[in-house]
N, C-alpha and C positions, 0 to 999 in steps of 0.2 A: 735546449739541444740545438747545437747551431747546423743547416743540413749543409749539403756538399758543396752547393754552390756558394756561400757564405764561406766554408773553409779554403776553397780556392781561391776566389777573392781577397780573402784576408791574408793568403800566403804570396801572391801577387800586390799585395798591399806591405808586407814585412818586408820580400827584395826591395822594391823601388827605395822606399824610405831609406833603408839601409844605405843603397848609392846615393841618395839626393844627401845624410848626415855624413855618410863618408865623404861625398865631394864639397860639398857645401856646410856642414856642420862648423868649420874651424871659423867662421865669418863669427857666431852670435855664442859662440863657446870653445874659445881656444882652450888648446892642453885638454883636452878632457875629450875622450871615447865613450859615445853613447851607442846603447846599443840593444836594440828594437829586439826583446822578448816572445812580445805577444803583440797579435791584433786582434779584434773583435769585433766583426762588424755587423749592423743591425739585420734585421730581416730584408729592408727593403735594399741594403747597400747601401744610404745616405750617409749613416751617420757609424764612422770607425775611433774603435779606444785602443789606442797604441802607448806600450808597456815598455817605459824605457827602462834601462840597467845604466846607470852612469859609472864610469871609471876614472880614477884621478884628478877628482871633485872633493870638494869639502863640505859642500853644502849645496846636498840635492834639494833641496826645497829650492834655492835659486837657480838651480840649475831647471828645473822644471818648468817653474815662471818664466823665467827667461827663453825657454823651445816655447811655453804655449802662449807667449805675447809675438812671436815667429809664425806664428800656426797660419798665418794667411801666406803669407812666403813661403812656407814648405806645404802646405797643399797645392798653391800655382805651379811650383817646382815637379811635385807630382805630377800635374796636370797635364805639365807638357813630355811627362813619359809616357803614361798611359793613356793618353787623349783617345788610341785609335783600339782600344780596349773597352774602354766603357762610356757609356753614355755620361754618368754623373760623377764629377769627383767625390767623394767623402767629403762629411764635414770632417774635419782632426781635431782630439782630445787627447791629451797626453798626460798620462799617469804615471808614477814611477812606480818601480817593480822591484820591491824589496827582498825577495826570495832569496839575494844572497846575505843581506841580513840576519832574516831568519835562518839561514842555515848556517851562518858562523855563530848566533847564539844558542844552538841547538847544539854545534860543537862543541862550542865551551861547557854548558852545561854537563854533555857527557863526559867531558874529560875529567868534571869535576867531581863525577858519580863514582868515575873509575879511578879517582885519589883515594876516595874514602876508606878506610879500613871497613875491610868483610864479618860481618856477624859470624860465627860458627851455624852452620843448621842445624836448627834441632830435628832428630827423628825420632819419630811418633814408635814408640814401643809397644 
């Protein structure tokens, strides 16, 4: 259970990155819209897991590797947002956040429940 202070942090952690990929993203991953989900960050604030969602990508596994071989450049890029914020920057770890995968095979699958021809019910007499 992450408490309040952790939640605000992290949501102050979600803005900035968003502006440092939006301004700076197109340097280490042209054509392609990332886009920061989640944060997570530890109890003591050191250590944050930011949950990207990549868009018009082919292959987020490289897309991934290629932000977390960045990850020293886009936490100094953070640094100099939030310097007058917090004492310690985060260390950054970047995960991808497949929840829109899962939810388009989630759709298919029901689309594919709701083709099936219907049993008749049987009632119990």
């Amino acid at each position: 259970m992450e408490s309040k202070r952790q939640q605000k942090f992290a949501g102050v952690l979600q803005e900035e990155l968003a502006q440092v990929f939006q301004r700076d993203g197109g340097a280490f991953l042209p054509n392609t819209l990332v886009t920061i989900t989640r944060v997570r960050v530890s109890a003591d604030l050191a250590v944050a897991k930011v949950y990207l969602s990549f868009f018009n990508t082919t292959n987020t596994t490289l897309s991934i590797n290629t932000v977390n071989s960045h990850a020293g450049e886009i936490r100094y890029k953070l640094g100099a947002r939030i310097r007058h914020q917090v004492r310690v920057v985060p260390e950054l770890t970047f995960f991808v956040d497949d929840t829109n995968e899962y939810v388009e095979r989630m759709d298919h699958i029901f689309e594919k429940i709701a083709k099936e021809p219907r049993q008749p019910d049987e009632e119990a007499e």
